[in-house]
Structures are given as C-alpha cells and as structure tokens.
FIKE-185017 format. One record per residue (C-alpha): residue number from 1; residue in three letters; chain; y, x, z. Coordinates in Angstrom, 1 decimal. Layout:
(NUM, 'ALA', 'A', (Y, X, Z)) ...
This chain:
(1, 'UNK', 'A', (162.5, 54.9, 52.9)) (2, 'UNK', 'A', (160.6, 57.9, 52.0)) (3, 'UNK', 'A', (160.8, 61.6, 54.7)) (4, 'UNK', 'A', (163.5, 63.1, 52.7)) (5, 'UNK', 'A', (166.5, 64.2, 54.4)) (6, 'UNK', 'A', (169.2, 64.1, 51.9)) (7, 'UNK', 'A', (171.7, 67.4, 52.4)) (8, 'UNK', 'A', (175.1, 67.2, 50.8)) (9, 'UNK', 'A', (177.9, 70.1, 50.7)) (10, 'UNK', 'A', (181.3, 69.3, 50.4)) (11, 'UNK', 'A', (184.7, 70.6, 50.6)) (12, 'UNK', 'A', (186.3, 66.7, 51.3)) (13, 'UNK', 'A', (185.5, 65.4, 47.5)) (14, 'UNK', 'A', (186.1, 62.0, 49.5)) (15, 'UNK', 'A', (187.0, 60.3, 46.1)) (16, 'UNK', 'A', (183.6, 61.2, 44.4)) (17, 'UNK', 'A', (180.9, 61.2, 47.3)) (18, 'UNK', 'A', (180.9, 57.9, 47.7)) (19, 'UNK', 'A', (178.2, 57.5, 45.0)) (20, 'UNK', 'A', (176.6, 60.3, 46.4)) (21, 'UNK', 'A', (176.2, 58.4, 49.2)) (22, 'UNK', 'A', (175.5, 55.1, 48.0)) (23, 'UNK', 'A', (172.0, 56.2, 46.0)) (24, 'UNK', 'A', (170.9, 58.4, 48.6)) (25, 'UNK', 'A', (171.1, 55.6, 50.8)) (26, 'UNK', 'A', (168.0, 54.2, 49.1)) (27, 'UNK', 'A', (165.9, 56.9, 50.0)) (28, 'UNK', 'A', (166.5, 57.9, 53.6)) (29, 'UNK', 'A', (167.9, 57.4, 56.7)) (30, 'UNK', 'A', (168.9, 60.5, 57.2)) (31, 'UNK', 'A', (172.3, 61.7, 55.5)) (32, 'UNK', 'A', (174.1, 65.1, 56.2)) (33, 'UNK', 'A', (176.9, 66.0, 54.8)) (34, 'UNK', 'A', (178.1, 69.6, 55.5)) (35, 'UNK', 'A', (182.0, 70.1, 55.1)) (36, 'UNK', 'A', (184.5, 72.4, 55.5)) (37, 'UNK', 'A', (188.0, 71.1, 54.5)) (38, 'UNK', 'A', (190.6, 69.7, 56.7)) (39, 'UNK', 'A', (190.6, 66.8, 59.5)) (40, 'UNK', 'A', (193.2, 64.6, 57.0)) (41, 'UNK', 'A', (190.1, 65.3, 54.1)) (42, 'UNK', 'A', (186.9, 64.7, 55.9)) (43, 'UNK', 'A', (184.4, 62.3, 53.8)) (44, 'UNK', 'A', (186.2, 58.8, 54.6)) (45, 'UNK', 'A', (183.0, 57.4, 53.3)) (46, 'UNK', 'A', (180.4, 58.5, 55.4)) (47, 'UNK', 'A', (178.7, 55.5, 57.2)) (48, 'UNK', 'A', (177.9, 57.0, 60.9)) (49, 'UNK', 'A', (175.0, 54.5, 61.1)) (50, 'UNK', 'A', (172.7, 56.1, 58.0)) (51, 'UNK', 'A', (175.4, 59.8, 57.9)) (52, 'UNK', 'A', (176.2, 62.7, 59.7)) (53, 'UNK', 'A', (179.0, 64.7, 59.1)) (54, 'UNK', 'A', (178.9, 68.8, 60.1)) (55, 'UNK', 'A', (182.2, 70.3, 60.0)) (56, 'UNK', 'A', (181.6, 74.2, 59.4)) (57, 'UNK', 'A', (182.8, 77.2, 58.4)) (58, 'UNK', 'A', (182.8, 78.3, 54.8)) (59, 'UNK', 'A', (179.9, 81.1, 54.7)) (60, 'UNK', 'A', (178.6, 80.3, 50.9)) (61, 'UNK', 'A', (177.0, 78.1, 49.1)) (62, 'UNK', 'A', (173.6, 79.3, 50.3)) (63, 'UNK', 'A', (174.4, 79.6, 53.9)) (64, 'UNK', 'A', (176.4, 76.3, 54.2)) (65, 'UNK', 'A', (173.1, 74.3, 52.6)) (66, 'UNK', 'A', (170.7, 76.2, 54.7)) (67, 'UNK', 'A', (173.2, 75.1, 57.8)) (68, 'UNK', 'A', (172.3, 71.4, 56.3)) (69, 'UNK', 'A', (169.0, 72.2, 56.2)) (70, 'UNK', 'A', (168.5, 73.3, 60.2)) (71, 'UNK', 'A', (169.7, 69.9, 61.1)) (72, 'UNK', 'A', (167.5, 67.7, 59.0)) (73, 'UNK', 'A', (165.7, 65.0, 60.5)) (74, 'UNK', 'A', (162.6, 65.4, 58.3)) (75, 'UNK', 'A', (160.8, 68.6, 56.6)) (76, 'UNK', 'A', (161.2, 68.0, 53.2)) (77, 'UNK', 'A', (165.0, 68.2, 51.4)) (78, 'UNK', 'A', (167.0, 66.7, 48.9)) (79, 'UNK', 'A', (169.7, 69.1, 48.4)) (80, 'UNK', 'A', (172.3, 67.5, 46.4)) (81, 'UNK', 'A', (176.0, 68.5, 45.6)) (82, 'UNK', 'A', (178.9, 66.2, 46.2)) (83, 'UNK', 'A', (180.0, 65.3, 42.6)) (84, 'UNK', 'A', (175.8, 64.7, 41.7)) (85, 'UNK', 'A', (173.8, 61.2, 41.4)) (86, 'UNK', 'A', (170.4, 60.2, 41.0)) (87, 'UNK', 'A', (169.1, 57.7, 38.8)) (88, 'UNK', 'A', (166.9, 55.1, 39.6)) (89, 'UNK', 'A', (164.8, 56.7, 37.7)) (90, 'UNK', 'A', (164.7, 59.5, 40.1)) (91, 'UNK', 'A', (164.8, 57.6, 43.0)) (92, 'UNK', 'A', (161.7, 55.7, 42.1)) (93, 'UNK', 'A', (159.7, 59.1, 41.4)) (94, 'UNK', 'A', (160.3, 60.2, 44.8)) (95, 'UNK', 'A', (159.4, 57.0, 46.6)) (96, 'UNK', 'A', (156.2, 57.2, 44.8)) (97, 'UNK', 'A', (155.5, 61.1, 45.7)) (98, 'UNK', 'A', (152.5, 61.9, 47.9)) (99, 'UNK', 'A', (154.5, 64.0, 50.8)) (100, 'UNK', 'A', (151.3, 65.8, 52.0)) (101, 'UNK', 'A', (151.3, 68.4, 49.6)) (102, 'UNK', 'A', (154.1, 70.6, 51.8)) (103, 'UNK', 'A', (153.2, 73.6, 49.3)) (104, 'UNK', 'A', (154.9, 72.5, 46.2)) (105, 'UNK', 'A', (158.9, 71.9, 45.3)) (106, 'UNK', 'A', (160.0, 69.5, 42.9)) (107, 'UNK', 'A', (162.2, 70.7, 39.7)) (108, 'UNK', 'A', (164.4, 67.9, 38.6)) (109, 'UNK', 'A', (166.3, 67.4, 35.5)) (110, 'UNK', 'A', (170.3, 67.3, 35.4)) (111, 'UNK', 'A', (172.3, 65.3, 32.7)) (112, 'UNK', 'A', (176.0, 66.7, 33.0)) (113, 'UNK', 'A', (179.3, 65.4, 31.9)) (114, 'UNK', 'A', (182.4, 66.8, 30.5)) (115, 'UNK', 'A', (185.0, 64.0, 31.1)) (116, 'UNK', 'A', (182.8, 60.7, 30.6)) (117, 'UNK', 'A', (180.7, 62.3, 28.4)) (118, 'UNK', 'A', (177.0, 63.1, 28.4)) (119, 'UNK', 'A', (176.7, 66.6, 27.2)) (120, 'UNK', 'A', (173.2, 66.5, 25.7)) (121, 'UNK', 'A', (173.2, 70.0, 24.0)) (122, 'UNK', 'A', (174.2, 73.5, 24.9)) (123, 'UNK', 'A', (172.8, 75.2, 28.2)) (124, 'UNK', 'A', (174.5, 72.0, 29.8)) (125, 'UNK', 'A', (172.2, 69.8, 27.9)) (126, 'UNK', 'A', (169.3, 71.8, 28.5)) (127, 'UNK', 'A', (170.2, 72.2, 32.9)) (128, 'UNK', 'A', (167.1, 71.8, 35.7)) (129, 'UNK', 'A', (167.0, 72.6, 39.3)) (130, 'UNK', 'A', (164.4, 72.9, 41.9)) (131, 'UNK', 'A', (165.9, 70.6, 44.8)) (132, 'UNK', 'A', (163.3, 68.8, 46.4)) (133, 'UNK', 'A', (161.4, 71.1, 48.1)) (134, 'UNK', 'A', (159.8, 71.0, 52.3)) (135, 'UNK', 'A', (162.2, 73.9, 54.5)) (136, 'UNK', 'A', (158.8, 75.0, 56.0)) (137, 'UNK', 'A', (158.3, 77.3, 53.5)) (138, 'UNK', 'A', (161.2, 77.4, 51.6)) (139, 'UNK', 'A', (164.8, 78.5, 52.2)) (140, 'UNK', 'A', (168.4, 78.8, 49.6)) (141, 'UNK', 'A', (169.2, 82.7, 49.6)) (142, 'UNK', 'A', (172.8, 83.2, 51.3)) (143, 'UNK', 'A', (174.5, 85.0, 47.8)) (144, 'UNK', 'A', (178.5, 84.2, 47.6)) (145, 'UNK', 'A', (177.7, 82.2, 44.2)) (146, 'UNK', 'A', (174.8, 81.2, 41.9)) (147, 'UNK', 'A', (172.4, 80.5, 45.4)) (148, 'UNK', 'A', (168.3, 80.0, 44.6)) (149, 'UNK', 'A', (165.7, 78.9, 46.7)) (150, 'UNK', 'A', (163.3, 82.0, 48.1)) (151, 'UNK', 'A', (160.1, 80.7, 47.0)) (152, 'UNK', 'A', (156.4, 82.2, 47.8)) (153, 'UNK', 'A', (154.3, 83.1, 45.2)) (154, 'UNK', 'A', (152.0, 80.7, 46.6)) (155, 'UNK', 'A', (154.5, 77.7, 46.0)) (156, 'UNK', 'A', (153.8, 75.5, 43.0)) (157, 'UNK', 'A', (156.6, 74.0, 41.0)) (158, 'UNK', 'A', (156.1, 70.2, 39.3)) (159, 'UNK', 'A', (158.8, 68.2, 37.3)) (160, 'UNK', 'A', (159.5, 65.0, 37.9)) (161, 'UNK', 'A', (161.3, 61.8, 36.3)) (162, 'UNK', 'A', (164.3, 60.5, 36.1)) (163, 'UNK', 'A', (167.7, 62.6, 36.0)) (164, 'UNK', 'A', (170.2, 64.2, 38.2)) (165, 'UNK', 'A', (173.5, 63.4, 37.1)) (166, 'UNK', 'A', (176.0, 65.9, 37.6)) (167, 'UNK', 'A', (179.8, 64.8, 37.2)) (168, 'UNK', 'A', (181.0, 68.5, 37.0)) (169, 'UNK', 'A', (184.7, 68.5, 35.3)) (170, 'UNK', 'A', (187.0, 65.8, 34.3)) (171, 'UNK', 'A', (188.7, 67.7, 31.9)) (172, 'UNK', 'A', (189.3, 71.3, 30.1)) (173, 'UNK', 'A', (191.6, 72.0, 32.6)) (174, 'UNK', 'A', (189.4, 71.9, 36.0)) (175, 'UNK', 'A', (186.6, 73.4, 33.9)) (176, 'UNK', 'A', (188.8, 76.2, 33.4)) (177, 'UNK', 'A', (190.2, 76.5, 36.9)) (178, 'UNK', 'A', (186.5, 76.6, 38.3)) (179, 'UNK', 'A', (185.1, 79.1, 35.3)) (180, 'UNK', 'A', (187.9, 81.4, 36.7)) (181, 'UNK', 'A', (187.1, 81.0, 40.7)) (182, 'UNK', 'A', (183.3, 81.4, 39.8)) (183, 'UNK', 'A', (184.1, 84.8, 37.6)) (184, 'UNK', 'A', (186.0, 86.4, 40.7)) (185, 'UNK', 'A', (183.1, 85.4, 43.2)) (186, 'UNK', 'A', (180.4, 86.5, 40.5)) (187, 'UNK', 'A', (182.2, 89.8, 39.5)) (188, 'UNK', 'A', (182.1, 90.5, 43.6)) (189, 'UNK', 'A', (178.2, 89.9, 43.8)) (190, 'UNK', 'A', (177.5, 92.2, 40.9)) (191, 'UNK', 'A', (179.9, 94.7, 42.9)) (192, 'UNK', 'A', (178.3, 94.7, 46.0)) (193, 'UNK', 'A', (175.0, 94.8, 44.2)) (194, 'UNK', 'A', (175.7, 97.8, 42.7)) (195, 'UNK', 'A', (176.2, 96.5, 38.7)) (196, 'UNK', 'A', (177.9, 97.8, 36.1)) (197, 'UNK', 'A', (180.7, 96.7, 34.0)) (198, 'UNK', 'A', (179.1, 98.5, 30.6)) (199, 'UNK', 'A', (180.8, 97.9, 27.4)) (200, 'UNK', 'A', (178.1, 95.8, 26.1)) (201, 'UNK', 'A', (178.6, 93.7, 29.0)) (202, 'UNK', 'A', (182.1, 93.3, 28.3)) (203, 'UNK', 'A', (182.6, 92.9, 24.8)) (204, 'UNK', 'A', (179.0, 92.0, 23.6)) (205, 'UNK', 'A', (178.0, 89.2, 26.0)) (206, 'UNK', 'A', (180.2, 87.1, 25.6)) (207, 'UNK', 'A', (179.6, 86.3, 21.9)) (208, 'UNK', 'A', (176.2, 86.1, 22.6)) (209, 'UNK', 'A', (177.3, 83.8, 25.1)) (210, 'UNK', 'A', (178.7, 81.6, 22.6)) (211, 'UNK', 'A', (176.6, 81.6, 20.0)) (212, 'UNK', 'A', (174.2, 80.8, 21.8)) (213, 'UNK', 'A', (175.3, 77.8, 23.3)) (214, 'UNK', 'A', (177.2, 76.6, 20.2)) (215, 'UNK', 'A', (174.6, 77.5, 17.4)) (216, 'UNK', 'A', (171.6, 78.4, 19.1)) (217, 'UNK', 'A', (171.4, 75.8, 21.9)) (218, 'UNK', 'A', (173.2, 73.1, 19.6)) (219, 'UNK', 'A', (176.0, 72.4, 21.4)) (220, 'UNK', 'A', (178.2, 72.0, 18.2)) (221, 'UNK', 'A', (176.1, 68.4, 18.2)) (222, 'UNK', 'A', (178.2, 67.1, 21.3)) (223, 'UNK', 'A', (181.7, 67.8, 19.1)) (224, 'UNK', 'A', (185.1, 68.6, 20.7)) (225, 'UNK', 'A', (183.6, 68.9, 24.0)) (226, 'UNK', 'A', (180.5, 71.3, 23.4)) (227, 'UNK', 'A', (183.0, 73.6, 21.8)) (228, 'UNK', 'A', (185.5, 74.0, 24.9)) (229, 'UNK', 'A', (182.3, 74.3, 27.1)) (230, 'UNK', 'A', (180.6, 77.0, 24.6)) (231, 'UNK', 'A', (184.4, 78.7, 24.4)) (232, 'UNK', 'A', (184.6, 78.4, 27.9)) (233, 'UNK', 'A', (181.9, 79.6, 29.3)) (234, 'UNK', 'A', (181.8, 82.8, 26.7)) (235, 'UNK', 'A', (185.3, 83.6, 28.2)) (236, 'UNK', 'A', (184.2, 83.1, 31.5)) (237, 'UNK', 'A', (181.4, 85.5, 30.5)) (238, 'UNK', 'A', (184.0, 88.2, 29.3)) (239, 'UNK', 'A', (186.1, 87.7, 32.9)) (240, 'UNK', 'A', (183.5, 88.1, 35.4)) (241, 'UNK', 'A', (182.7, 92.1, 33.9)) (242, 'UNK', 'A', (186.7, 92.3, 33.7)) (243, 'UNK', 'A', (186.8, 91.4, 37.4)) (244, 'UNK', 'A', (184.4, 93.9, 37.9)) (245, 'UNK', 'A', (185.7, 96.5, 35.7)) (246, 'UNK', 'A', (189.0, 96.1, 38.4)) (247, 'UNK', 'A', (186.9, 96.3, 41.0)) (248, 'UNK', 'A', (185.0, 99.4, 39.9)) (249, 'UNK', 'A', (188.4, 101.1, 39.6)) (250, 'UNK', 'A', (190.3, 99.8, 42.4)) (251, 'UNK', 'A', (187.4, 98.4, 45.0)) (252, 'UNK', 'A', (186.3, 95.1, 46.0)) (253, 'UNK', 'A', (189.9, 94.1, 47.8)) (254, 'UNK', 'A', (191.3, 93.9, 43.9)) (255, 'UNK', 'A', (189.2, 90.5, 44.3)) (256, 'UNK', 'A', (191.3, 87.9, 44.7)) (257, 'UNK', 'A', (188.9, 84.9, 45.6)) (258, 'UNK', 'A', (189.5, 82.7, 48.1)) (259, 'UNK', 'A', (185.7, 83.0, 49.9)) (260, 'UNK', 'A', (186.9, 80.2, 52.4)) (261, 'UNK', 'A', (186.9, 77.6, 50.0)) (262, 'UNK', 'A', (184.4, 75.8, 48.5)) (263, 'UNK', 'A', (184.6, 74.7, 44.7)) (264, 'UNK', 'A', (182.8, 70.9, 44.4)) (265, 'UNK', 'A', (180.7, 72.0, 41.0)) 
C-alpha cells in the first residue's frame, strides 16, 4: 500500500464502480467515495472494511471532490471518477513514487472508449489529467463544470506510466444526452463569467471544432466512432453559445440544468 487516499465521486454508478473499486484496492486502504443519489442507489459495492461512503449534497464537481478530499486519511490524492480504471501499469508507477517530494502533482494519461472501443485519435485520443497531486498545496476550483486543480507557480508537474482508462459512453446516444447536460451547465459558467455569445463563437467554432478533431487531430483513423465523437462534440460546441445566446436575452433562469445532479463522465 502506498499513502494515497483514493477519492471517487459518484452519483450511484453502482453497476460500473465496482472496478473502480477493485484496482484502487491495490493501492490503499483508504477509499472514499462521495455520492449524492438516493438511499435505493448508494454504491452496493463498497466494502466498509477498505471504503467509506459520504452521502452529500450536489454542490459541483469541484466542491463535491474537494468534500472527498477534507476527509482523506493521507495527504496526497488519487482523484478518480466513477466510470475510470487504472492499469497495472499505473498502479505500479505509483507504488514506486518517492512521496517526499509534496511539491509536485502527477499528470497521468487517459485512454477513453466509445462503446468497447479504444479511441486512440481525436482530442479523446490525445486526453491527460493532473490527478495525483498532495491537498497541502493543492486544491480542485469549485466551477459548475470543467473543474482544475489551483496550482502554485511553485508546483512542478511530472508524467507518469501507465494509463487511466476512462469508460465514458456506451453508445451515441448517452454521448449525446451528456454533450447536451454539459452545454447547459457550460453556457451558465460563461454567463456568470461575463462571456459572450459572438457570432464567431456561434457559427465559426464549431467547425473548427470538427475539423480539428476529425482532420487535424486524426480522429477519422478510429472510423464510425471518431466521426460521431468529432460530430458530436462540434455540435455540442455550437449549443453551449446557443444556451448562452438564450441566456443573454432572457437571463440565467432560461437555463434549464438540473445543477443537483451529477453526470458520471
């Protein structure tokens, strides 16, 4: 066991975390799972001898891992989403990490999936995250969507082996229904921070958006499925500023989000 408190988020997801679970089990002893759905969906899977479950409130993706983060056993974090895995590739780097070094976080590679496949192109093919990183100087910003880590300039970053895999959609469908939740909760951030819905925005970003991650990015490589993600997120792209444009006209309660609920992405 290495002093890593693994922190998981999770609306119930009690038919996917069970993975989750199972690899982070060979790193620590200290599991927490932060979730807000109901009593009849709490994480069935969690093993009270090596887990502990949080209920909470839904206050953001941010605020919910930082609320993780407060109850950890050890300093440094593993912050992983419900619907992620780590290799053993991954798992062997961080047993083998020198812990001492408090002052640097730990950016780690994420190999995502469309259905069963590997996407290997396209931004999804090209995805990294910082997620190992010690809470004494490092914290997730509290945004309603698209949450970082606050880092000090003083903070170095290092990769590390081994892979992150991220089961994100099983099909066209959920990647749809999520594209459209995340476009109503980014279009609010940009409203409250004061951006514009500008006709480039609107009309030229999202072909950007698409080519490049169909052509530029080479996500025409992973066939049927690197063209409903490129389409996809383009339109998503083009729905966010039209979420904003609404809300720019009519003001923020033309949102429609449901900001109690957490998406598992």
């Amino acid at each position: 066991m290495v002093p890593v408190s693994v922190i998981i988020i999770t609306k119930n997801a009690a038919d996917i975390i069970k993975g989750c679970i199972e690899k982070a089990r060979e790193l620590t002893d200290d599991i927490i799972i932060i979730y807000n759905g109901s009593e009849e969906e709490a994480p069935g899977v969690a093993d009270p001898n090596d887990c502990r479950v949080y209920k909470k409130t839904w206050d953001g993706y941010g605020a919910n891992k930082n609320k993780g983060v407060e109850a950890a056993k050890y300093n440094w974090i593993l912050s992983i989403d419900s619907d992620e895995i780590p290799d053993d590739e991954l798992i062997s780097a961080i047993h083998n990490l020198n812990f001492s070094d408090v002052k640097v976080v730990y950016d780690i590679k994420f190999r995502s999936y469309f259905g069963k496949k590997a996407i290997r192109h396209g931004s999804w093919g090209r995805d990294h995250h910082i997620r190992l990183f010690n809470r004494g100087f490092v914290k997730w910003s509290e945004t309603l969507i698209h949450e970082k880590l606050v880092l000090p300039a003083y903070i170095e970053k290092k990769k590390i082996d081994g892979y992150m895999h991220h089961y994100s959609v099983n099909d066209a469908y959920e990647f749809e229904s999520k594209c459209s939740y995340y476009a109503k909760l980014s279009a609010k951030k940009y409203f409250r921070a004061g951006k514009k819905a500008t006709f480039t925005r609107l009309y030229i970003s999202p072909v950007f958006s698409f080519i490049k991650n169909y052509i530029a990015y080479l996500g025409f490589l992973d066939g049927r499925e690197g063209w409903k993600i490129a389409r996809t997120i383009a339109k998503n792209t083009s729905r966010k500023y039209h979420f904003l444009s609404q809300m720019e006209t009519h003001g923020e309660n033309k949102q429609s989000a449901k900001d109690n609920l957490v998406v598992e992405y």
